[in-house]
C-alpha positions as CSV (number, residue, x, y, z in Angstrom):
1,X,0.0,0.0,0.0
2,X,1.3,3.7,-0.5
3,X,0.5,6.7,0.5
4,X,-1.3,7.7,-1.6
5,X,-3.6,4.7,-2.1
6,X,-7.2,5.5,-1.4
7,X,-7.8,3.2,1.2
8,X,-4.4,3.9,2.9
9,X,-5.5,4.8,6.6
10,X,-5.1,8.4,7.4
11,X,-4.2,9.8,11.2
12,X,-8.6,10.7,11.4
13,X,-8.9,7.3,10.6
14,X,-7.7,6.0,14.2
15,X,-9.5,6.1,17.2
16,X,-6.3,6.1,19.2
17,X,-5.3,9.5,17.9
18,X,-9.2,10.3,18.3
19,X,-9.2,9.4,22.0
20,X,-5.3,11.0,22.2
21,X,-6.2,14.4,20.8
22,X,-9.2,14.6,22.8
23,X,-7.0,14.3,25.9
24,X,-5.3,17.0,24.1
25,X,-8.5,19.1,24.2
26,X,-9.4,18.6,27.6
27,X,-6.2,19.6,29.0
28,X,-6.8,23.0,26.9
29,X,-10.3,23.7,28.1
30,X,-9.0,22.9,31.9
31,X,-5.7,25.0,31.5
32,X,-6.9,28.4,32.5
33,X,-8.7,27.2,35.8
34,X,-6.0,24.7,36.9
35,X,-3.3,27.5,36.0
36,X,-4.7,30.4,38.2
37,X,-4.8,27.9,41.4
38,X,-1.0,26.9,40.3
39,X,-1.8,22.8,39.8
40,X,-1.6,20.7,36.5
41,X,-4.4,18.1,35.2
42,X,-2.6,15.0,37.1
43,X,-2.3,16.8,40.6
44,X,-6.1,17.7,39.9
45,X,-7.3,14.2,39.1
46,X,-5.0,13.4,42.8
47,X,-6.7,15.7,44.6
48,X,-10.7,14.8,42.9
49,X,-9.4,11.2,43.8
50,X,-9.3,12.2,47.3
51,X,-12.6,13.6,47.3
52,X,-14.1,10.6,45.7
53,X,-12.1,8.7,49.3
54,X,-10.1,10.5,51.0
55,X,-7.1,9.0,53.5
56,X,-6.3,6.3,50.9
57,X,-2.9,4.5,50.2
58,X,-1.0,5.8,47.6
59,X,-0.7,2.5,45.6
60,X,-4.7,2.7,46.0
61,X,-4.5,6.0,44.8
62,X,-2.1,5.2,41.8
63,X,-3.8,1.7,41.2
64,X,-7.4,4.9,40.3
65,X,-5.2,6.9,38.1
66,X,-3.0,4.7,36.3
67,X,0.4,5.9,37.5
68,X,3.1,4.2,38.8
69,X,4.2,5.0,42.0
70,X,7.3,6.8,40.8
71,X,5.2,8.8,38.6
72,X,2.7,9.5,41.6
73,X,4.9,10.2,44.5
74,X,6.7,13.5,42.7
75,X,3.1,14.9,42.6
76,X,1.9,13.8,46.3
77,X,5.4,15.6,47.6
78,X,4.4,18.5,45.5
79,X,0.7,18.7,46.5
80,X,1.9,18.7,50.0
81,X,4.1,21.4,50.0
82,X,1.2,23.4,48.1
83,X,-0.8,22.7,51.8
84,X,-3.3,20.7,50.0
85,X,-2.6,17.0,51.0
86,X,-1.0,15.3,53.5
87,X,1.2,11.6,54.0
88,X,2.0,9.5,56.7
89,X,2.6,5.6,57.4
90,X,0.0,3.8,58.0
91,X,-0.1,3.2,61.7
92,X,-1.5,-0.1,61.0
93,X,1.0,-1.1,58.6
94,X,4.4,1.0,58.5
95,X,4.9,-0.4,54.4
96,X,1.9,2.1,53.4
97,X,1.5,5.9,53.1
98,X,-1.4,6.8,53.4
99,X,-2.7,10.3,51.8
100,X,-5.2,13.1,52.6
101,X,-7.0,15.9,52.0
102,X,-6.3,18.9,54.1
103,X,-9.1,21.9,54.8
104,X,-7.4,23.5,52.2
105,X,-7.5,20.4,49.6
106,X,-11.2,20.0,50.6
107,X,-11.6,23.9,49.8
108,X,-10.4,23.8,46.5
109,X,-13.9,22.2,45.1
110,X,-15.6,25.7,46.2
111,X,-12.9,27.9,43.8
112,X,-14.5,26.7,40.8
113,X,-13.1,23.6,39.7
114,X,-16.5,22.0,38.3
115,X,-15.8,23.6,35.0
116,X,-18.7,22.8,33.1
117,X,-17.7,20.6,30.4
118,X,-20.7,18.7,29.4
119,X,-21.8,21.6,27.7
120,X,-18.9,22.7,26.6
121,X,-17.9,18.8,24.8
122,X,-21.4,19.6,22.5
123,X,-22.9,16.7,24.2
124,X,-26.3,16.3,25.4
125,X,-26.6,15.3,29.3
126,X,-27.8,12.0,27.8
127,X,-24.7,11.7,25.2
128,X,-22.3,12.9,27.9
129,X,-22.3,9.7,30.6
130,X,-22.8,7.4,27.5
131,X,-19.3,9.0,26.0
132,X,-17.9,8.7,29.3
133,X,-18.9,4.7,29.7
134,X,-17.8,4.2,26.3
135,X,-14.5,5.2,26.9
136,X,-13.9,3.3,30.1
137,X,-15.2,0.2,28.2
138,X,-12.5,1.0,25.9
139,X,-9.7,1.6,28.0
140,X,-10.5,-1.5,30.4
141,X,-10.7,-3.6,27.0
142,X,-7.2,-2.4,25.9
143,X,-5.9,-3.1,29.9
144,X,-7.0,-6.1,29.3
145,X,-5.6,-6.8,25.9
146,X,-2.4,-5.6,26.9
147,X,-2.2,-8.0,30.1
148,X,-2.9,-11.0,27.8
149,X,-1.2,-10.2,25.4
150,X,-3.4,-10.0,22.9
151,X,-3.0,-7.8,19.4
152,X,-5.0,-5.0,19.2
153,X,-6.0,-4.3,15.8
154,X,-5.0,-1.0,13.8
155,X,-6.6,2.2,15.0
């Protein structure tokens, strides 16, 4: 096949760069509210983690947002210095730190985080959770391919 062969799959034509551009996008419409309280997309997804369950471990807490923990623990440290979390070993078990939520982390859901983005993604309120379930199906699908080992076809 070459390039320019009709049915020669163009970038549009794959979902991945579909789902990876929309990540793109989301990080754009979030950037001016994250940026005046000083935090990035991943420290915000930490931090709405820990409203979803607060004092969790941090391999809990990676194990939610797909990081490793070498990835996580640069942001934790970070959060805390901003005042927003805290760590400590697990009194029941010295292996785990746990994390929390200080008054101030709990305050930041009052400074406007909720950014509205069902209506700004075009989406009906009906579209928008059926999007959203799509796209978990997807990425536990492709968790799942990956562990077995299975191909995963083009796109």
């Amino acid at each position: 096949m070459t390039p320019d062969d009709p049915k020669a799959p163009k970038l549009s034509d794959f979902l991945c760069f579909a789902i990876y551009s929309a990540n793109l996008a989301y990080g754009r419409a979030y950037k001016p509210i994250l940026e005046a309280l000083g935090l990035t997309y991943t420290q915000y997804i930490a931090i709405v983690a820990l409203w979803e369950e607060d004092n969790q471990t941090v391999g809990k807490l990676g194990e939610k947002l797909f990081l490793e923990s070498n990835t996580l623990t640069p942001i934790l440290k970070k959060l805390e210095v901003m005042g927003y979390l805290h760590r400590q070993r697990d009194p029941a078990d010295e292996r785990q730190v746990l994390v929390g939520l200080t008054d101030a982390g709990r305050k930041l859901r009052e400074k406007g985080l909720t950014m509205d983005l069902v209506k700004a993604s075009g989406l009906t309120p009906e579209e928008f959770p059926r999007m959203q379930k799509g796209v978990v199906t997807l990425r536990d699908n492709l968790i799942t391919a990956a562990r077995e080992g299975t191909t995963v076809p083009r796109g």
